[in-house]
mmCIF file as Biopython writes it, N, C-alpha, C and O atoms, coordinates in Angstrom:
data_model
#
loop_
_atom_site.group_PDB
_atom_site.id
_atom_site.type_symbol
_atom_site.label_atom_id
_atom_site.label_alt_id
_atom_site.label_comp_id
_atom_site.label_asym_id
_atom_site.label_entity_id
_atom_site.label_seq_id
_atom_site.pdbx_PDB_ins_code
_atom_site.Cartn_x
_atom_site.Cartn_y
_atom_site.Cartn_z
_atom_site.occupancy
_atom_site.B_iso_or_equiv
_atom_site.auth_seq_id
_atom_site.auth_asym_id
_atom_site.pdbx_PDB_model_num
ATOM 1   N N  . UNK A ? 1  ? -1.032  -1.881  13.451 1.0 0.0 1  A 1 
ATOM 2   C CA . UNK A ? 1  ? -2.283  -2.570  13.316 1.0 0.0 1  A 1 
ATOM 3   C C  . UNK A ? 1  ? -2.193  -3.673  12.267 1.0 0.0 1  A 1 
ATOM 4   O O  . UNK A ? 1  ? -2.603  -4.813  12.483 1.0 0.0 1  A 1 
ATOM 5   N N  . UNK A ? 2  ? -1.500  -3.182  10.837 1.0 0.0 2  A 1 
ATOM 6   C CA . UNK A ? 2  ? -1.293  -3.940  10.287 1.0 0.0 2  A 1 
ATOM 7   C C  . UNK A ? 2  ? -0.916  -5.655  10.417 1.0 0.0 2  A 1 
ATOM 8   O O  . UNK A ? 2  ? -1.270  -6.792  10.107 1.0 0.0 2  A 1 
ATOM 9   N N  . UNK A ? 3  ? 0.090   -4.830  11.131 1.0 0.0 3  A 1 
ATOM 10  C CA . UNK A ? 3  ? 1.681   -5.812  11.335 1.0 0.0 3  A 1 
ATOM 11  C C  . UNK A ? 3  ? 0.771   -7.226  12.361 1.0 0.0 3  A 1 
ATOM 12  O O  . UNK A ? 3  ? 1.482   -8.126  12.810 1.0 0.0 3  A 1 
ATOM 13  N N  . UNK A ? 4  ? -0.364  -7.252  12.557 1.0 0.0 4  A 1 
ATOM 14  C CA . UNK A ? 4  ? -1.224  -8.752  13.109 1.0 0.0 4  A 1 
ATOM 15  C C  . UNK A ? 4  ? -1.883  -9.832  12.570 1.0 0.0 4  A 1 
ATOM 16  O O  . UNK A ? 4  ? -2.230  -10.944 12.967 1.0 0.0 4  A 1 
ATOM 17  N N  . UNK A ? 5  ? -2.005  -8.795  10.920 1.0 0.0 5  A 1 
ATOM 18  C CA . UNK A ? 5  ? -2.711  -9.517  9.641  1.0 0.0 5  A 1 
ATOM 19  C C  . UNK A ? 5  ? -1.951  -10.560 9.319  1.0 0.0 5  A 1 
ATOM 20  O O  . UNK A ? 5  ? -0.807  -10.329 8.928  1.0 0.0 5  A 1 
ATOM 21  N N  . UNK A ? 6  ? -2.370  -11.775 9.403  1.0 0.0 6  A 1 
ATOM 22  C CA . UNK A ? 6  ? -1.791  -12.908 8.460  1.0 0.0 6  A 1 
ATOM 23  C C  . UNK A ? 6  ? -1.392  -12.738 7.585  1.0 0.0 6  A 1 
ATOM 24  O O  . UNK A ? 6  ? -0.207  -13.025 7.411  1.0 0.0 6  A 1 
ATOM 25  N N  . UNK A ? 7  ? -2.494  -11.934 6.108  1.0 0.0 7  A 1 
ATOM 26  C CA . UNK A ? 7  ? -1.866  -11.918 5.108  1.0 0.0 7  A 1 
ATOM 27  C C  . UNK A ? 7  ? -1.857  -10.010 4.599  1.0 0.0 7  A 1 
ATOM 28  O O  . UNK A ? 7  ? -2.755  -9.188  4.783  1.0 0.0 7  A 1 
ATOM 29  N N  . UNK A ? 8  ? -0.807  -9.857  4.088  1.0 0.0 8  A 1 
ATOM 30  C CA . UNK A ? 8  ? -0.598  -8.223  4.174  1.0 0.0 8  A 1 
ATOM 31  C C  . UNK A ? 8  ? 0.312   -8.161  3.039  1.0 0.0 8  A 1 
ATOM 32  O O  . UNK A ? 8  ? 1.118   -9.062  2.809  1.0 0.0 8  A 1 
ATOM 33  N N  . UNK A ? 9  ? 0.193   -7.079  2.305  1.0 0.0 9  A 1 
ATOM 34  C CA . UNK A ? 9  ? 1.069   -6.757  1.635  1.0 0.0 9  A 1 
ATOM 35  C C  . UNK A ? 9  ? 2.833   -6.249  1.980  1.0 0.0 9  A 1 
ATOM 36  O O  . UNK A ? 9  ? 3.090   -5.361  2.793  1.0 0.0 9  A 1 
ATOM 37  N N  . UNK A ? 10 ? 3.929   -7.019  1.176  1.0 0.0 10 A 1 
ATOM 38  C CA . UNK A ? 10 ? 4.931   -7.193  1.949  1.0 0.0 10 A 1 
ATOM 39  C C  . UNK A ? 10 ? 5.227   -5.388  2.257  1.0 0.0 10 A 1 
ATOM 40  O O  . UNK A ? 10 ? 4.598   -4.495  1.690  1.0 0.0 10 A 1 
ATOM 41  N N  . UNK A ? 11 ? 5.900   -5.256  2.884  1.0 0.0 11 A 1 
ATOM 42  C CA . UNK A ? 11 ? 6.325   -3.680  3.474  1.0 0.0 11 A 1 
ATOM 43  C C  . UNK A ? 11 ? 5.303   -2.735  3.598  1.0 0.0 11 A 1 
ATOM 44  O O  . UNK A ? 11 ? 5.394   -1.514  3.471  1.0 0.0 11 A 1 
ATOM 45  N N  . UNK A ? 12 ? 4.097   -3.571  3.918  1.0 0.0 12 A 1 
ATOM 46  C CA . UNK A ? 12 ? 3.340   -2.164  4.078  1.0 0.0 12 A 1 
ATOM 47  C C  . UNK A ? 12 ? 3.301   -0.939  4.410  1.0 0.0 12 A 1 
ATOM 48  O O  . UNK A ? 12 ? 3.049   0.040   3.708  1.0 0.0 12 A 1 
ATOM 49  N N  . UNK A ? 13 ? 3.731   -1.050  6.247  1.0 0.0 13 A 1 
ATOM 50  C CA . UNK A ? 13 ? 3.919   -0.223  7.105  1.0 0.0 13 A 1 
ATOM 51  C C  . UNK A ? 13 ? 5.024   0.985   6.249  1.0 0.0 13 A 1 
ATOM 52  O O  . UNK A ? 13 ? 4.681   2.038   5.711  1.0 0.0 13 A 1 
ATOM 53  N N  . UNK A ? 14 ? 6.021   0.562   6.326  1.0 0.0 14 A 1 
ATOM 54  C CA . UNK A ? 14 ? 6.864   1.040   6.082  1.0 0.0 14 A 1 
ATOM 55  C C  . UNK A ? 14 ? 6.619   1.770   4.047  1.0 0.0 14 A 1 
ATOM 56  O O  . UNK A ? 14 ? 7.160   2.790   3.619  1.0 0.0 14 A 1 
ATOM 57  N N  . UNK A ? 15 ? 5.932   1.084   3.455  1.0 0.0 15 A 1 
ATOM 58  C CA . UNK A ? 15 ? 5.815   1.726   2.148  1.0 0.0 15 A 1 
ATOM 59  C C  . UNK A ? 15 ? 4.836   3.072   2.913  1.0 0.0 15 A 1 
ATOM 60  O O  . UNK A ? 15 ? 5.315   4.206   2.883  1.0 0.0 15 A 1 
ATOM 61  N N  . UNK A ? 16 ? 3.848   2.901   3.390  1.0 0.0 16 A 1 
ATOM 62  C CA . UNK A ? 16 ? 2.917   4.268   4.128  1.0 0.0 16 A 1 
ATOM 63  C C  . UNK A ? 16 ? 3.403   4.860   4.642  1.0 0.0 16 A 1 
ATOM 64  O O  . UNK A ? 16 ? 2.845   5.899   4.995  1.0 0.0 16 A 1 
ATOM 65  N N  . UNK A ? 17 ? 4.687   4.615   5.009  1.0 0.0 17 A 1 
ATOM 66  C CA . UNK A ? 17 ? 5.430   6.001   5.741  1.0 0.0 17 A 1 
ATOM 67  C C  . UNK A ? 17 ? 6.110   6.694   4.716  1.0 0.0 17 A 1 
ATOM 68  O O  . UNK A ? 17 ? 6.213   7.918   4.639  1.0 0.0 17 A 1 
ATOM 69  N N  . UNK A ? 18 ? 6.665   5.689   3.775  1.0 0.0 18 A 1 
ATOM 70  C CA . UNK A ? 18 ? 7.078   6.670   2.371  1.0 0.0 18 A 1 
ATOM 71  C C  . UNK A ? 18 ? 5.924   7.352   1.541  1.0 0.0 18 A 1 
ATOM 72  O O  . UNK A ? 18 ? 6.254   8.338   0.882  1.0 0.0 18 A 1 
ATOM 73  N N  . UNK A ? 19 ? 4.989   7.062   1.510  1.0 0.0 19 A 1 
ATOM 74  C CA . UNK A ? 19 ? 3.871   7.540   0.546  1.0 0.0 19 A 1 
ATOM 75  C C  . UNK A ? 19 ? 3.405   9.169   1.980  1.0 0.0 19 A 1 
ATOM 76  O O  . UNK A ? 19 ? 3.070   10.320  1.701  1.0 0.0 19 A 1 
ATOM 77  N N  . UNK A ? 20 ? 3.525   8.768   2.864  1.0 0.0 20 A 1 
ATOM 78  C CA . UNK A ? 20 ? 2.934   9.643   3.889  1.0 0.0 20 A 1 
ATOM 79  C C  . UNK A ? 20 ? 4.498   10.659  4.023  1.0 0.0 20 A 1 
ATOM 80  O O  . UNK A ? 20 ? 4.626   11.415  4.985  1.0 0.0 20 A 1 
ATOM 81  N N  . UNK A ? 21 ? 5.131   10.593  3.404  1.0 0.0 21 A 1 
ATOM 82  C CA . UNK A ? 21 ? 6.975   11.455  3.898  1.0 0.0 21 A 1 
ATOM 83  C C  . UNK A ? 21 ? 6.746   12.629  2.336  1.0 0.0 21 A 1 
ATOM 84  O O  . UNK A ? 21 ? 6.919   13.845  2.253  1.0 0.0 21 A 1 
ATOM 85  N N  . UNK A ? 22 ? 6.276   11.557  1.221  1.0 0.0 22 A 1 
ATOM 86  C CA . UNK A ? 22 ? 6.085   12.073  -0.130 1.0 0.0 22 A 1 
ATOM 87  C C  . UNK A ? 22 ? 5.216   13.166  -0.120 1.0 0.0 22 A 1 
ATOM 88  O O  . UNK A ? 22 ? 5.774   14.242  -0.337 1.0 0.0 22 A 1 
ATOM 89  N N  . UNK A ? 23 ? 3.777   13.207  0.105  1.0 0.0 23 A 1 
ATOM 90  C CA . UNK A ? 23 ? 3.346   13.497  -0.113 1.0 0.0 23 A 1 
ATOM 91  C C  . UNK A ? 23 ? 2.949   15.013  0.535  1.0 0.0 23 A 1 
ATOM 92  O O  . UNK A ? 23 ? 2.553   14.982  1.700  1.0 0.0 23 A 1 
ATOM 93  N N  . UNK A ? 24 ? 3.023   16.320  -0.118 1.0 0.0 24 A 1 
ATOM 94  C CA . UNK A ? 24 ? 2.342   17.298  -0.384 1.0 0.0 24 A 1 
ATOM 95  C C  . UNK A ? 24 ? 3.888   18.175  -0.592 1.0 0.0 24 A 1 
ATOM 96  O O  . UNK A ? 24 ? 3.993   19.400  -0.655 1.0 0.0 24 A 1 
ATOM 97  N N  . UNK A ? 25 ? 5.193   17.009  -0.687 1.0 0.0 25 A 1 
ATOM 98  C CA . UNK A ? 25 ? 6.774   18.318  -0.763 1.0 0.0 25 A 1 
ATOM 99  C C  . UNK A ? 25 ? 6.747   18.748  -1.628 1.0 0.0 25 A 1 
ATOM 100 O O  . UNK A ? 25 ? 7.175   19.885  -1.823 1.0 0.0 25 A 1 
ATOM 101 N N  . UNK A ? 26 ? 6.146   17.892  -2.647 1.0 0.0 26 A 1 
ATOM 102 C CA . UNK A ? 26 ? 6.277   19.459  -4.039 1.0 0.0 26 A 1 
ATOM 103 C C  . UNK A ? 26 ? 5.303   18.085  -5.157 1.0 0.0 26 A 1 
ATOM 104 O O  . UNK A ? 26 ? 4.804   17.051  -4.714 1.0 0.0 26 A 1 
ATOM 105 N N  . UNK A ? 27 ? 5.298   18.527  -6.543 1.0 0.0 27 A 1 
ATOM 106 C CA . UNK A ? 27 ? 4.291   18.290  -7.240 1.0 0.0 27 A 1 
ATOM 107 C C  . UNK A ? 27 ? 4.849   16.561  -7.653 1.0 0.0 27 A 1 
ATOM 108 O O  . UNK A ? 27 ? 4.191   15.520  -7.639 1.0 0.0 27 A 1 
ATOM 109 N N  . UNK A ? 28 ? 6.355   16.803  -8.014 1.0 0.0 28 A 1 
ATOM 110 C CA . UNK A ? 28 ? 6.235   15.404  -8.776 1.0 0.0 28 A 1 
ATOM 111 C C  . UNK A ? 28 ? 6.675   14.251  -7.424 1.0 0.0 28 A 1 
ATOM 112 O O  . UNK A ? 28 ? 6.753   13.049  -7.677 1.0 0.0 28 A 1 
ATOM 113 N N  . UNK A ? 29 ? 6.853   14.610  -6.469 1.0 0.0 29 A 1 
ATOM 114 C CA . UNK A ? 29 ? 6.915   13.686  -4.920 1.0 0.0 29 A 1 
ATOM 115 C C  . UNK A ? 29 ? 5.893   13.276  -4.674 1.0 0.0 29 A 1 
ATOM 116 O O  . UNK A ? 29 ? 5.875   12.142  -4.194 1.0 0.0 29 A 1 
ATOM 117 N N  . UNK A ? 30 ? 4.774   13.883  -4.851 1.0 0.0 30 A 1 
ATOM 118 C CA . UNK A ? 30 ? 3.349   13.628  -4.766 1.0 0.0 30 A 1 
ATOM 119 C C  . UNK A ? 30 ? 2.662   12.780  -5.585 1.0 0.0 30 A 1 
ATOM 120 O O  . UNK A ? 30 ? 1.733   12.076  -5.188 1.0 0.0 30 A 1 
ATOM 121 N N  . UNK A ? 31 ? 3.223   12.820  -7.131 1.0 0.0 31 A 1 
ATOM 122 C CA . UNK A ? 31 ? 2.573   12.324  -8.345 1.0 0.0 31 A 1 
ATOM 123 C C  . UNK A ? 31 ? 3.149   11.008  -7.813 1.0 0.0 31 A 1 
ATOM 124 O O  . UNK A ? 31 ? 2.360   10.099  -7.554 1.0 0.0 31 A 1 
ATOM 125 N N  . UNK A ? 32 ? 4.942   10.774  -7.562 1.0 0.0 32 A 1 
ATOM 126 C CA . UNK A ? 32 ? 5.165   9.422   -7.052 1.0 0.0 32 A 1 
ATOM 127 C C  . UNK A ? 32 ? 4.195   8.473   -5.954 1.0 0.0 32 A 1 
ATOM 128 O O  . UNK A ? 32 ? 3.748   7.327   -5.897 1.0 0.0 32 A 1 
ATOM 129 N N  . UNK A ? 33 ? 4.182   9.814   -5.085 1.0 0.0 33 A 1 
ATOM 130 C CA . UNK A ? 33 ? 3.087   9.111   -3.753 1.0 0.0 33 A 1 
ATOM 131 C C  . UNK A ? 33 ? 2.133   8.465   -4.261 1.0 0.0 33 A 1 
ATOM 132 O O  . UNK A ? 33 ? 1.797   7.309   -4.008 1.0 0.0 33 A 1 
ATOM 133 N N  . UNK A ? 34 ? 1.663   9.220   -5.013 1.0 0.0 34 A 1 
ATOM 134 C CA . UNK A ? 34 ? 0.007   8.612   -5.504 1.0 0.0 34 A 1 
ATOM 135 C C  . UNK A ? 34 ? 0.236   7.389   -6.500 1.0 0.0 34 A 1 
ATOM 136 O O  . UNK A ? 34 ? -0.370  6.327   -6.365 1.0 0.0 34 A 1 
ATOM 137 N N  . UNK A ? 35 ? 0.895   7.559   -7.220 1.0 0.0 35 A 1 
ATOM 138 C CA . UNK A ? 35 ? 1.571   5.827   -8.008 1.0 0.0 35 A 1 
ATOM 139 C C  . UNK A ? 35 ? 1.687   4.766   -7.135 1.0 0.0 35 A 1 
ATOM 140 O O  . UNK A ? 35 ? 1.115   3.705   -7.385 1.0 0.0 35 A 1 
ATOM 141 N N  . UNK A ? 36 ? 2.462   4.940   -5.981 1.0 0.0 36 A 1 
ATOM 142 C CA . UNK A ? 36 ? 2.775   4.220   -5.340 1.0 0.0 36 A 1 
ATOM 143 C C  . UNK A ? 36 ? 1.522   3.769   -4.248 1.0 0.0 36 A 1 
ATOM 144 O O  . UNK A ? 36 ? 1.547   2.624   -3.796 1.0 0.0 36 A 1 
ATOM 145 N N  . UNK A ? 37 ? 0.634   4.536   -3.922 1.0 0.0 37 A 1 
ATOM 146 C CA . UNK A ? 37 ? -0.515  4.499   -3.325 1.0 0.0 37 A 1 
ATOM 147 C C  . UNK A ? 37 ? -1.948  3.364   -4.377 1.0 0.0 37 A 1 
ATOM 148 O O  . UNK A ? 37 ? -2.949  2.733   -4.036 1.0 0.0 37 A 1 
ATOM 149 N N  . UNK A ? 38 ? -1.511  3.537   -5.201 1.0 0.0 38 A 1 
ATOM 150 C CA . UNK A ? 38 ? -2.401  3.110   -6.316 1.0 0.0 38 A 1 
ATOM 151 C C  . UNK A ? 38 ? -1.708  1.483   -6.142 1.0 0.0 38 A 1 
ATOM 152 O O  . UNK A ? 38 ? -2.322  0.611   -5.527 1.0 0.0 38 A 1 
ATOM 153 N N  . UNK A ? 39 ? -0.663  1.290   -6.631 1.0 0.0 39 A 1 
ATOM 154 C CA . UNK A ? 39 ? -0.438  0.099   -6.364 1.0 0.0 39 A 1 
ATOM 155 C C  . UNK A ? 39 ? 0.042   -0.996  -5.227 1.0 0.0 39 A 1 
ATOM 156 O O  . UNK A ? 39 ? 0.479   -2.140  -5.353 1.0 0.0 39 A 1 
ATOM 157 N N  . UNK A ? 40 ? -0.254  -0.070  -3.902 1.0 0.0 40 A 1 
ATOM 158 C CA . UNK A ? 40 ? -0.223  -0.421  -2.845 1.0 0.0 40 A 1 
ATOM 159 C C  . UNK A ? 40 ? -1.813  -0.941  -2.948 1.0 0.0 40 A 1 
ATOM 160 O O  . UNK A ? 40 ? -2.096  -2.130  -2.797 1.0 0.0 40 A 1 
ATOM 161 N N  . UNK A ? 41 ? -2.550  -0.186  -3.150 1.0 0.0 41 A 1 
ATOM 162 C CA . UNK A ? 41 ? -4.399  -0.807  -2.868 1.0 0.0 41 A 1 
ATOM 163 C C  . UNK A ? 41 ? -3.984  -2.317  -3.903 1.0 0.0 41 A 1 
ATOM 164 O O  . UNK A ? 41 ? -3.762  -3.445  -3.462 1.0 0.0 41 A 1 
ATOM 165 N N  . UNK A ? 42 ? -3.978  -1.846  -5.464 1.0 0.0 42 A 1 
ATOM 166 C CA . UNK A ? 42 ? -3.547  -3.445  -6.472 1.0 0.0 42 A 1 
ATOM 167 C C  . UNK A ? 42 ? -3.478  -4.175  -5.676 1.0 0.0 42 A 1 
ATOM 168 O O  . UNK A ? 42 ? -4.527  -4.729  -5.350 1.0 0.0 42 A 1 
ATOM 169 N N  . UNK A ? 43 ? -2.032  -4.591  -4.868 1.0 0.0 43 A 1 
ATOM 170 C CA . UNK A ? 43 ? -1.742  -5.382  -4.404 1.0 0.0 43 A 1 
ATOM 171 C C  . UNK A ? 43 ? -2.415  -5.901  -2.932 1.0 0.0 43 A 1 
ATOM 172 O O  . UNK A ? 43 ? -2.473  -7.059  -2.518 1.0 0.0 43 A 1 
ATOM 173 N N  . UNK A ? 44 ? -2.905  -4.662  -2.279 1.0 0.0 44 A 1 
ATOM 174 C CA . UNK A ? 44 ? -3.968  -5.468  -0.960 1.0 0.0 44 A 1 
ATOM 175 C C  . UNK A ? 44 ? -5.482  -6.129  -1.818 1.0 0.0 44 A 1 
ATOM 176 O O  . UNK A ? 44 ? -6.021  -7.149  -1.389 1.0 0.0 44 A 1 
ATOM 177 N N  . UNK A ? 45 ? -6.019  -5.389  -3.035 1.0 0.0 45 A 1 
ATOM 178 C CA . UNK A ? 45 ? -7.068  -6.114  -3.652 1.0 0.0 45 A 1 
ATOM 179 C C  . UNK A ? 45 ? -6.757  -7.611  -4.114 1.0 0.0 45 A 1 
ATOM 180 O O  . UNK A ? 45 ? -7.465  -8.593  -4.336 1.0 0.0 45 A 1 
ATOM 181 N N  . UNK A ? 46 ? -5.944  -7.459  -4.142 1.0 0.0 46 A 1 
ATOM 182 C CA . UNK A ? 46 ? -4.626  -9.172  -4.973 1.0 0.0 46 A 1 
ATOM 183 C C  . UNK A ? 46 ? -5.103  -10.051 -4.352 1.0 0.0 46 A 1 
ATOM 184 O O  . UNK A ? 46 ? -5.664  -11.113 -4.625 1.0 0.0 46 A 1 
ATOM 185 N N  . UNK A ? 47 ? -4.672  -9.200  -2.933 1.0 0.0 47 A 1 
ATOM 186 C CA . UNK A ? 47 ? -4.214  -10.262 -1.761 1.0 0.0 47 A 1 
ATOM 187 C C  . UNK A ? 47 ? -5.922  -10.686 -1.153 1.0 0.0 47 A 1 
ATOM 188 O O  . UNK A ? 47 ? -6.310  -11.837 -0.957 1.0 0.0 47 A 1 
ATOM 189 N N  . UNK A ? 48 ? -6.568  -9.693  -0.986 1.0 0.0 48 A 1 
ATOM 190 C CA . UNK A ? 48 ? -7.737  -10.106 -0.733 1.0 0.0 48 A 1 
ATOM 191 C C  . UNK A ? 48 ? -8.565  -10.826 -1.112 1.0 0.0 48 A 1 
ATOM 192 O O  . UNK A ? 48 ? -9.272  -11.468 -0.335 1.0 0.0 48 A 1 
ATOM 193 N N  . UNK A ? 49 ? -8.686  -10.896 -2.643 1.0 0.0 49 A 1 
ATOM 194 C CA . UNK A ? 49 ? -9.225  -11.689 -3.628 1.0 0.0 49 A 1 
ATOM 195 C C  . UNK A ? 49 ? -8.833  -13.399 -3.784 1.0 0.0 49 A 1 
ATOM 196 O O  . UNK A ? 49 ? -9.504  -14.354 -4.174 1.0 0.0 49 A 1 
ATOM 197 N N  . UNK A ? 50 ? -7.616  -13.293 -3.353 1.0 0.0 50 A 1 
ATOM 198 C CA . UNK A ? 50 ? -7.387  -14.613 -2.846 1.0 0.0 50 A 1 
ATOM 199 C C  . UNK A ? 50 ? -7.886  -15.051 -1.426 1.0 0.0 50 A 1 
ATOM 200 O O  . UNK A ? 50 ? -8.699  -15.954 -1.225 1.0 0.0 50 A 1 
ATOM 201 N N  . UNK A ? 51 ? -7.499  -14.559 -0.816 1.0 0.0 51 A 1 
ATOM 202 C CA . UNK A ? 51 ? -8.477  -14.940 0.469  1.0 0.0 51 A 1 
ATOM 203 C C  . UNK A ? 51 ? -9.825  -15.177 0.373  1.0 0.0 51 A 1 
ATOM 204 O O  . UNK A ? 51 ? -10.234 -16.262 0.786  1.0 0.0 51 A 1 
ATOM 205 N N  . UNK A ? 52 ? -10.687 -14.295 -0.140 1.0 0.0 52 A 1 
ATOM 206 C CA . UNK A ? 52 ? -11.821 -14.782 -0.732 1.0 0.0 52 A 1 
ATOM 207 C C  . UNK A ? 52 ? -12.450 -15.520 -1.316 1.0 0.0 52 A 1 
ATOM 208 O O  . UNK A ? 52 ? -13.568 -15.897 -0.966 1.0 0.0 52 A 1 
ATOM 209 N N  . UNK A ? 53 ? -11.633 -16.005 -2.697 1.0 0.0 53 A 1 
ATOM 210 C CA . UNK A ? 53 ? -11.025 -17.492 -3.426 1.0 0.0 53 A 1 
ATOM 211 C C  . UNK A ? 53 ? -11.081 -18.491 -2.788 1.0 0.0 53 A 1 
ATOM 212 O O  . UNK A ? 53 ? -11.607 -19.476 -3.307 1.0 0.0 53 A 1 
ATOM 213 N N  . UNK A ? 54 ? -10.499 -18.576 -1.309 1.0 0.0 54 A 1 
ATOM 214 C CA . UNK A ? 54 ? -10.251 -19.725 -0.352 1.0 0.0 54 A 1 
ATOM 215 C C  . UNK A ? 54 ? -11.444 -20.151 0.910  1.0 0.0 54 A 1 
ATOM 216 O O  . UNK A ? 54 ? -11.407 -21.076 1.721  1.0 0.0 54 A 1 
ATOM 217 N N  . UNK A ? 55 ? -12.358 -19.206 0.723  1.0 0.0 55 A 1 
ATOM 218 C CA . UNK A ? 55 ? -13.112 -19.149 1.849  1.0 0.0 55 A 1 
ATOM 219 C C  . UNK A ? 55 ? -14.721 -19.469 0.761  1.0 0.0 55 A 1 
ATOM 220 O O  . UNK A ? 55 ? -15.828 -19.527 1.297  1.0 0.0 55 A 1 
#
């Protein structure tokens, strides 16, 4: 679904399959997931905020 967006954060798809592989194998795989989940949103808010900027 992603993968049609003009503008997207680079590796999305593929970072959500790591955050989605991470998450619930044990405690500190999870703590990574969620780091990495956190700055997956950062960077789509980034990206959005510029778009917004432009419009």
């Amino acid at each position: 679904m992603i993968e049609g967006f003009r503008v997207k954060p680079r590796h999305y798809k593929q970072r959500i399959d790591t955050i989605i592989a991470l998450l619930g194998t044990d405690q500190k795989s999870s703590a990574i997931a969620v780091e990495m989940l956190r700055e997956l949103v950062a960077e789509t808010e980034e990206l959005a905020d510029g778009i917004n900027r432009r419009t």
